[in-house]
C-alpha positions as CSV (number, residue, x, y, z in Angstrom):
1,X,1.2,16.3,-4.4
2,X,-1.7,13.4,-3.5
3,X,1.3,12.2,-0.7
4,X,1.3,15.4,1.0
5,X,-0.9,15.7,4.2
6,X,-3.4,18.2,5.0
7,X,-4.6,18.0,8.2
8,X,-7.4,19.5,10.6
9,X,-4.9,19.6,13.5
10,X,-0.8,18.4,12.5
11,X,0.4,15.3,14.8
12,X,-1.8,12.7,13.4
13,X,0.3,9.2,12.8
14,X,-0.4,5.8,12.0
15,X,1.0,2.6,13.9
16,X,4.2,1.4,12.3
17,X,4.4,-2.2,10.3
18,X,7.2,-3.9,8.4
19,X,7.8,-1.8,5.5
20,X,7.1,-3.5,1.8
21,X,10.2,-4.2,0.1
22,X,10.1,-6.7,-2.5
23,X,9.6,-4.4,-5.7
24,X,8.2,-7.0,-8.1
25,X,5.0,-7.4,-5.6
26,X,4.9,-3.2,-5.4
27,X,4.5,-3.5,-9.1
28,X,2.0,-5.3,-8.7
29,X,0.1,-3.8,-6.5
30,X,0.6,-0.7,-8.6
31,X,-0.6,-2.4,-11.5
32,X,-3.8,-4.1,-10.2
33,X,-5.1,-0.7,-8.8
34,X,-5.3,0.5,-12.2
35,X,-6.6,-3.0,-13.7
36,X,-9.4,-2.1,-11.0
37,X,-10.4,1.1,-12.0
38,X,-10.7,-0.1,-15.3
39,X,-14.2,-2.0,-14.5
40,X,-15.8,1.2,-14.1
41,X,-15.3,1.8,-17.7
42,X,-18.9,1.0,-19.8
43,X,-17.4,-1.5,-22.8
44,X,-14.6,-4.0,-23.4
45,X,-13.0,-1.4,-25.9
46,X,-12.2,1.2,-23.3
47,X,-11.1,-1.1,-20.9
48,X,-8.9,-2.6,-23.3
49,X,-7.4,0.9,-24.0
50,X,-7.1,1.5,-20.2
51,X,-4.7,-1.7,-19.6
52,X,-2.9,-2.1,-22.6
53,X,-4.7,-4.5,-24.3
54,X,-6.3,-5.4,-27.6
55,X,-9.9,-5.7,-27.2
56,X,-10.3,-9.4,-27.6
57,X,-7.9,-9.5,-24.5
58,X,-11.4,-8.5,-22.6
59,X,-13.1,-12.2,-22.7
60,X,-16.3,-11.6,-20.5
61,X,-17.7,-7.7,-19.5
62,X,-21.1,-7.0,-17.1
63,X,-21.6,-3.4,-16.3
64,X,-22.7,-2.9,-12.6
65,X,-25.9,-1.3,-12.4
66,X,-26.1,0.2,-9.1
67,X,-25.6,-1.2,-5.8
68,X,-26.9,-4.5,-5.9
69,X,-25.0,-5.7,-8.9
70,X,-21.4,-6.1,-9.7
71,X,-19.5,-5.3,-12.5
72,X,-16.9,-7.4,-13.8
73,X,-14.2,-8.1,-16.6
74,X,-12.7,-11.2,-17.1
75,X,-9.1,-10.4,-19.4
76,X,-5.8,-11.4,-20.6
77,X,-2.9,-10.8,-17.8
78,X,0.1,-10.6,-18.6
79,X,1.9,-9.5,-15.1
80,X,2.6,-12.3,-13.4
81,X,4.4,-14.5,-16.3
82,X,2.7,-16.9,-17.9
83,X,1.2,-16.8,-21.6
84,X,-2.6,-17.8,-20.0
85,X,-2.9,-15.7,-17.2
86,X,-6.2,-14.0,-16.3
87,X,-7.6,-11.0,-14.3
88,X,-10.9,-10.7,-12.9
89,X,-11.9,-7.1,-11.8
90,X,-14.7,-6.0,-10.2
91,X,-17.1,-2.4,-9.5
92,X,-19.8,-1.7,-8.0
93,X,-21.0,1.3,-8.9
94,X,-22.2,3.8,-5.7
95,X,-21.7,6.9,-4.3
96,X,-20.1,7.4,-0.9
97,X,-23.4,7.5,0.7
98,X,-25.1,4.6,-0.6
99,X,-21.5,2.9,-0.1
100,X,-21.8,3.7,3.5
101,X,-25.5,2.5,4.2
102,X,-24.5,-0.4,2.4
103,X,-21.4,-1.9,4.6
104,X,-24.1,-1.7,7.5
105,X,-26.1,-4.6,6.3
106,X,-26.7,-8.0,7.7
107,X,-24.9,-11.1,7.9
108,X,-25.3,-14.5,6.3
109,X,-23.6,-17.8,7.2
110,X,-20.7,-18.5,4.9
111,X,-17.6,-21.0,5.7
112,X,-18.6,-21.5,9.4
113,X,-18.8,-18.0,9.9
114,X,-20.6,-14.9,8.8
115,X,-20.4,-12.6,5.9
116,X,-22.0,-9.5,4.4
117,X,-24.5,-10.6,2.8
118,X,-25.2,-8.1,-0.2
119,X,-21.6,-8.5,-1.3
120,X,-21.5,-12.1,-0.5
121,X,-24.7,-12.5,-2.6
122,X,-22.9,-10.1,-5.6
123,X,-19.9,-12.6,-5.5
124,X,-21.9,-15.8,-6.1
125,X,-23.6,-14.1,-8.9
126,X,-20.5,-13.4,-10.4
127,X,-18.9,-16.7,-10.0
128,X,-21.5,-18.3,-11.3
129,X,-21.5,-16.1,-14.4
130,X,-17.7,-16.5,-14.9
131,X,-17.5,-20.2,-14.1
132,X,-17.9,-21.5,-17.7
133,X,-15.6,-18.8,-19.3
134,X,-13.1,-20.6,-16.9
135,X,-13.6,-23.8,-17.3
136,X,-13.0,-22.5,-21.2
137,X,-10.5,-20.7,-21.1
138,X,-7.7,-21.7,-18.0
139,X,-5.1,-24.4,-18.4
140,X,-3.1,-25.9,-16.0
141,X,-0.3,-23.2,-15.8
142,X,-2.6,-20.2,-15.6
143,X,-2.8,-17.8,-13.1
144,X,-6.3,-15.8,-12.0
145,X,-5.9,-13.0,-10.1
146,X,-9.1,-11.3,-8.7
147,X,-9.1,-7.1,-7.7
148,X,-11.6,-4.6,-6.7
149,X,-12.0,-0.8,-5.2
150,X,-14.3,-0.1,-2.2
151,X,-17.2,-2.4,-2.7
152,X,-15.7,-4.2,-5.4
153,X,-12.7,-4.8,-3.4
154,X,-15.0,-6.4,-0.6
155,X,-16.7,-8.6,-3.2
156,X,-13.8,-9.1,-4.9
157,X,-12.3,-10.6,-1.2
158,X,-15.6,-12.9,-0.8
159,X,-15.2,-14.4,-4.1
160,X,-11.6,-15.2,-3.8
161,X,-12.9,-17.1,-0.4
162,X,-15.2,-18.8,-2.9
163,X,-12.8,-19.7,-5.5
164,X,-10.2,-21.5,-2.5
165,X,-13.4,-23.3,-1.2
166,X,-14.7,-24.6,-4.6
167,X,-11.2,-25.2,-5.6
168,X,-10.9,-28.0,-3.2
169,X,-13.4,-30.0,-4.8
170,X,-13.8,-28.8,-8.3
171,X,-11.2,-29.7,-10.5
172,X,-12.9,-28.5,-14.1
173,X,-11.7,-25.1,-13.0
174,X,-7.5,-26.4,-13.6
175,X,-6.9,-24.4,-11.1
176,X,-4.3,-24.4,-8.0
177,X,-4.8,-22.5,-5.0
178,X,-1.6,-21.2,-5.3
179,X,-2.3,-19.8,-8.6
180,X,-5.1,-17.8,-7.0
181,X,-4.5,-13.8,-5.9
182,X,-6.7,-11.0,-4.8
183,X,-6.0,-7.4,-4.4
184,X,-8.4,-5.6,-2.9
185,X,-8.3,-2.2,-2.4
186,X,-9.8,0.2,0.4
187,X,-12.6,-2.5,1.2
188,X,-14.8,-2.6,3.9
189,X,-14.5,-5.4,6.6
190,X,-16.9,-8.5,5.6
191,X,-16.0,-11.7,7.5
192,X,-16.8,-13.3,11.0
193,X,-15.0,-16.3,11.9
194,X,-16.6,-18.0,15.4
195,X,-14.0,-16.6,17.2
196,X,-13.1,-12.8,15.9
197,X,-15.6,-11.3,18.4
198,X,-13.4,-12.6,21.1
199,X,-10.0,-11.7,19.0
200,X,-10.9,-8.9,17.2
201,X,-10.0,-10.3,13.9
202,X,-10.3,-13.6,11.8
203,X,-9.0,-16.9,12.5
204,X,-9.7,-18.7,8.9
205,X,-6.8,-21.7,7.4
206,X,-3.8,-20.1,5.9
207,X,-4.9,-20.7,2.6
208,X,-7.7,-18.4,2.3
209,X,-5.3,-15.6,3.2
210,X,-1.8,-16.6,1.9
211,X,-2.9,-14.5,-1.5
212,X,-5.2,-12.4,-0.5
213,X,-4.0,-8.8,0.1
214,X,-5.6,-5.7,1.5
215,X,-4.3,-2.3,0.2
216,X,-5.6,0.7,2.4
217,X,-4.6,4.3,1.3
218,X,-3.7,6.3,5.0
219,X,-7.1,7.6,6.6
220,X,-9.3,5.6,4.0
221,X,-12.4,5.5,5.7
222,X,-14.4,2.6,4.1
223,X,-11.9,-0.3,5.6
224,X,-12.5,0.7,8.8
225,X,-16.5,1.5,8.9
226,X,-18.2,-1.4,10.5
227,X,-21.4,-1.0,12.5
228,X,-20.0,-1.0,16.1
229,X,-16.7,1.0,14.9
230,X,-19.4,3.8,14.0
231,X,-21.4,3.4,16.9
232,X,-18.6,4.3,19.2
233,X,-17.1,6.9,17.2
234,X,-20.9,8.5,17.7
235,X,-21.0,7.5,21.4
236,X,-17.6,8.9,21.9
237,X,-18.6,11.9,19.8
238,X,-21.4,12.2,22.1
239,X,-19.4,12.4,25.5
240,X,-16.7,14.5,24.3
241,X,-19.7,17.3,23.1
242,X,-20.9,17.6,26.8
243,X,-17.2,18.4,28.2
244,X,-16.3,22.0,28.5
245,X,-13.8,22.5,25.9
246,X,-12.7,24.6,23.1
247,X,-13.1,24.1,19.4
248,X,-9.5,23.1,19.0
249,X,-9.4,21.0,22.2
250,X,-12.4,18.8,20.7
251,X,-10.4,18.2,17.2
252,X,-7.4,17.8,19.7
253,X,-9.3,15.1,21.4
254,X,-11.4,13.9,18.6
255,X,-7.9,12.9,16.4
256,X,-6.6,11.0,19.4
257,X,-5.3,7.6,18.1
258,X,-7.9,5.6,20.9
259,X,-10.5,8.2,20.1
260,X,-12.1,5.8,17.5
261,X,-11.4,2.3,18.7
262,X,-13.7,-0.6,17.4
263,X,-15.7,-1.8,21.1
264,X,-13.4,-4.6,22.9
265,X,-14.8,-7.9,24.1
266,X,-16.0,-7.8,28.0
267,X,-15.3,-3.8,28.0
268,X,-17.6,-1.5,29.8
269,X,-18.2,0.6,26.4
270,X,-19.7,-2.7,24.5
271,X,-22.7,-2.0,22.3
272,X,-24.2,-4.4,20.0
273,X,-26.1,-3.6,17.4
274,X,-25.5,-6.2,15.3
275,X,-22.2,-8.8,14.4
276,X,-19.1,-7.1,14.0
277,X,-17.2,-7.9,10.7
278,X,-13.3,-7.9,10.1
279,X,-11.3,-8.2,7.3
280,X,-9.5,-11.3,6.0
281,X,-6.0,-11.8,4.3
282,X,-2.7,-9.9,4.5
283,X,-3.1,-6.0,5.3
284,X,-0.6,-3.6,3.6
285,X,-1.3,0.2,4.5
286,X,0.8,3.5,2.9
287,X,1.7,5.5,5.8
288,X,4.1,8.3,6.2
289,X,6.8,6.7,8.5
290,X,9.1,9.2,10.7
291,X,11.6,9.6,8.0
292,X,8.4,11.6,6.3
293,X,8.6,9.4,3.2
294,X,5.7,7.8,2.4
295,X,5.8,4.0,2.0
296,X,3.2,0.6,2.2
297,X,3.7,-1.1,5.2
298,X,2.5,-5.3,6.6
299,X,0.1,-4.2,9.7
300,X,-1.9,-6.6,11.2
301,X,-5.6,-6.2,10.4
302,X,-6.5,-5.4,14.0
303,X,-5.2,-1.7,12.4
304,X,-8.3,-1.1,11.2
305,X,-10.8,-1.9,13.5
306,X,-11.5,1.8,14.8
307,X,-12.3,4.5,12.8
308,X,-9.4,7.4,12.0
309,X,-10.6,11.0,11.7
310,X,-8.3,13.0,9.2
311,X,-9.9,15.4,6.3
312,X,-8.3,13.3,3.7
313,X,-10.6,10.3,4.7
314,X,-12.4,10.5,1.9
315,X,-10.2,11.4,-0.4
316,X,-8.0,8.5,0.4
317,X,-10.4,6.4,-0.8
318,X,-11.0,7.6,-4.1
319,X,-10.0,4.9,-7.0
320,X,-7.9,7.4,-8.7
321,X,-6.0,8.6,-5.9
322,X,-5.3,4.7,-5.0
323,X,-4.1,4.3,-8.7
324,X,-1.7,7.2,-8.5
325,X,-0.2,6.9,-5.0
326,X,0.4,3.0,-5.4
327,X,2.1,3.8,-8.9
328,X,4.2,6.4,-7.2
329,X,5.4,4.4,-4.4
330,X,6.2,1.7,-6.8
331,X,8.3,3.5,-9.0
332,X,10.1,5.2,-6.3
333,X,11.1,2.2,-5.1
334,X,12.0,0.9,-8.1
335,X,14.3,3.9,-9.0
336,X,15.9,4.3,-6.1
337,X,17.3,0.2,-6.8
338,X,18.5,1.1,-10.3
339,X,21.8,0.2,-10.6
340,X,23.3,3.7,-10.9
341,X,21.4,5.1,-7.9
342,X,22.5,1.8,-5.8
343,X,26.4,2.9,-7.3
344,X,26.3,6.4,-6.2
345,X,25.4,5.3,-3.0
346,X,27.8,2.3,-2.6
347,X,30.9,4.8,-4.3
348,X,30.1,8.0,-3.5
349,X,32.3,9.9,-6.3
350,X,30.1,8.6,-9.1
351,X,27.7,10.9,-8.0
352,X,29.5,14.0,-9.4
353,X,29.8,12.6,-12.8
């Protein structure tokens, strides 16, 4: 029922991507969604029951307590394949509100660009906490994998970029980049390369984005809230309340795909309030796609530079609904390539036994 749409007006769509097919990383994805939400939980005991582990699988916990803190547990993995694998997962605790007020902050240097600061700030503080559990516990085959929801999932994406820098010149860490993942889910944009003004999206090396995936649930409204994103939709917002039109005919025009776009470089709309972050790594969105099955999808990240009004925006973003919806798509995927279903279809007759 959470993959059924319910909308203001009917019509609204997505832009297509190249649908996710490889079921092992869907697993994944599934999986990390729920290691995320297990950081909300208060001590290493519950989150041990919420991911299957024994409690001294949970090697480092920090409750967040508010805003300007994150969160964090440092445990045992056991998904991707080796016997001294770790996942890091992050929370920071807020309510939509305070979430919202919070994307719009300002901007620090960080890897010849600019980042958000609060989270950027929340990220060092964690690495610098989780360092020396590390350095203690990794050997040379293991395998870190960071994850986060909302906030968490935009701290979570800032620390991974501070992992692949300090990995280049810290070798206590035994470490590889290529050992190194991040699944961040429904985070907001927190990244300016020098030149994603003038693209509309970051330009970093391949290796700060070659594991790093963001997971946006349809109309989720966090990944695509920036500060000039909003201040168009209220511009826009604006203009359309001084036409003549009816109630419906505003929604109508409201919903439009363009109604929302982030402000181009050199157009006539451009307002700047202040710089204009995007998101870095590879995006994957669930969409419903014109078979009406719902399914994640590659899209570039340019996708979500404007703002997408839908009723579900919010709900879409909740960490529970993320857990369930990736773990259905996941398992339907993964049923419909059992080996009986794949024989039904291939021989047709089996299906009658």
């Amino acid at each position: 029922r959470l993959l059924v749409q319910s909308h203001i007006l009917p019509g609204l769509s997505l832009p297509a991507g190249e649908p996710v097919s490889d079921k092992m990383f869907l697993g994944q994805v599934a999986w990390y969604a729920k290691v995320a939400r297990a950081a909300r939980s208060s001590t290493p005991s519950e989150i041990a029951s919420r991911i299957n582990l024994h409690p001294s699988g949970v090697h480092y916990h920090v409750s967040s307590n508010g805003i300007d803190t994150a969160g964090f547990f440092l445990a045992q993995d056991h998904v991707r394949g080796g016997s001294n694998d770790l996942v890091l997962a992050l929370h920071v605790a807020s309510t939509v509100h305070e979430a919202l007020g919070h994307v719009i902050g300002e901007s620090v240097p960080h890897l010849n660009g600019l980042a958000h600061q609060g989270m950027l700030d929340k990220a060092k503080a964690v690495m610098d906490l989780v360092r020396p559990v590390l350095r203690a516990r990794m050997t040379l085959d293991s395998h870190l994998t960071i994850t986060g929801f909302g906030l968490g999932g935009g701290t979570a994406t800032l620390l991974h970029t501070i992992f692949i820098n300090e990995l280049s010149n810290d070798t206590s860490l035994l470490l590889s980049q290529s050992r190194l993942a991040c699944f961040a889910y429904g985070p907001p944009p927190v990244f300016s390369s020098p030149t994603a003004e003038r693209d509309g999206q970051n330009t970093l090396p391949a290796n700060f984005s070659e594991q790093l995936y963001i997971i946006v649930n349809r109309f989720d409204f966090l990944p695509r809230y920036s500060a000039n994103s909003a201040l168009m939709a209220i511009r826009r917002l604006k203009g359309i309340d001084r036409l003549n039109l009816t109630t419906k005919e505003r929604l109508s025009m409201i919903r439009e795909n363009d109604a929302f776009r982030a402000p181009q470089a050199g157009g006539v709309d451009r307002v700047r309030v202040m710089i204009s972050l995007y998101h870095i790594g590879k995006v994957i969105v669930l969409r419903e796609a014109e078979d009406k099955e719902f399914r994640f999808e590659w899209m570039a990240p340019s996708v979500l530079n404007r703002l997408v009004l839908d009723s579900n925006m919010f709900l879409d973003g909740d960490s529970q609904t993320y857990v369930r919806v990736t773990a259905a798509v996941a398992y339907k995927h993964i049923e419909e390539h059992t080996f009986c279903v794949l024989l039904e279809r291939w021989v047709p007759c089996f299906a009658d036994l």
